[in-house]
C-alpha positions in Angstrom: 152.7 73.7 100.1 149.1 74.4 98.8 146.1 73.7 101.4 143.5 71.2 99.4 140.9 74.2 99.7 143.4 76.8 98.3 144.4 73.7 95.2 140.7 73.6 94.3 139.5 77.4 94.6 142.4 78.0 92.1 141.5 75.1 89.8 138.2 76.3 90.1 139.1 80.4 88.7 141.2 78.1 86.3 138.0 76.1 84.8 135.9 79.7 84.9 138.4 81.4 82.9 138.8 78.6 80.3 134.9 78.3 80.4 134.9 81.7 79.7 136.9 82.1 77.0 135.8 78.7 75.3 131.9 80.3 75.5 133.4 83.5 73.3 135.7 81.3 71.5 132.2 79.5 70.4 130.3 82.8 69.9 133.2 84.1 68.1 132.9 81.2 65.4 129.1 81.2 64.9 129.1 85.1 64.4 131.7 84.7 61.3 129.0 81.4 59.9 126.2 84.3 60.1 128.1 87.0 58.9 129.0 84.3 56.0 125.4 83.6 55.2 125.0 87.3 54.7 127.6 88.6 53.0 130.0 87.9 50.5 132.6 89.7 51.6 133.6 91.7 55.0 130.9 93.8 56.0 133.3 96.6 57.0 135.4 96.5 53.8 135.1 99.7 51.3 135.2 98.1 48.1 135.6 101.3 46.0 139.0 102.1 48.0 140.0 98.8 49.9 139.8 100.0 53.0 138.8 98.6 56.2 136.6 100.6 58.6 137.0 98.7 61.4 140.8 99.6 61.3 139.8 103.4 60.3 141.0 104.2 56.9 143.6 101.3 56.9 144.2 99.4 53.9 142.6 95.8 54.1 145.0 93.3 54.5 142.6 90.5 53.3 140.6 91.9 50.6 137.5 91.9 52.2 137.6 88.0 53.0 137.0 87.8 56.5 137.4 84.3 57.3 140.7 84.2 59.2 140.9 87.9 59.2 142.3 89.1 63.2 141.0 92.4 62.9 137.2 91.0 62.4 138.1 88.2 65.0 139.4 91.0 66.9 136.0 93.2 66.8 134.0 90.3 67.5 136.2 89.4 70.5 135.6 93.0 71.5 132.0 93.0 71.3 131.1 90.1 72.8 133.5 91.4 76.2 130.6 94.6 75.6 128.0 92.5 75.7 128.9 90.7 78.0 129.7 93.2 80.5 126.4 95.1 79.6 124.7 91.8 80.7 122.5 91.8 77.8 121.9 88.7 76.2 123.8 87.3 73.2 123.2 87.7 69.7 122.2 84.5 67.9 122.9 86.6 64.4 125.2 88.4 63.1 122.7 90.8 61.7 121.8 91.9 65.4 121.9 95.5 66.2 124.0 94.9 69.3 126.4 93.5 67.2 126.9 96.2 64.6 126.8 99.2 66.9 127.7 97.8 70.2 125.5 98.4 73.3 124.6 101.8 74.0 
């Protein structure tokens, strides 16, 4: 049987986590509304050869559209953990360095 302390210290890591990963969830979504605002298709999408860059010389899966695309969700997710972990503030644009490049 679980203490009252113990049932509320692991309710509270609970609500952290899920605080957490709503806050990236959040910064996830508004980076894809900037990066829409800027460019018409994936920034990381060779349109000469249909490759992706992110994914290193893979072929694009989505054509460049990188609305529901994982693999730009996924590099967002990624940089935001960086940033995060850096504790350097977060990028209200997509256009940020910090985004691009990743914290050096």
């Amino acid at each position: 049987m679980i203490g009252g302390e113990e049932m509320s210290m692991s309710t509270s890591k609970k609500t952290v986590d899920e605080k957490h990963k709503e806050a990236k969830k959040q910064w996830v979504q508004k980076m894809i509304r900037s990066a829409k605002l800027h460019h018409k298709v994936c920034p990381f999408y060779d349109r000469k050869k249909k490759f992706c860059f992110i994914k290193l010389g893979e072929r694009c899966p989505y054509d460049g559209k990188f609305d529901n695309c994982s693999v730009f969700v996924e590099f967002l997710e990624k940089r935001y953990d960086e940033i995060v972990e850096s504790g350097k503030p977060l990028p209200i644009d997509f256009e940020d360095p910090l985004v691009q490049f990743g914290v050096t």
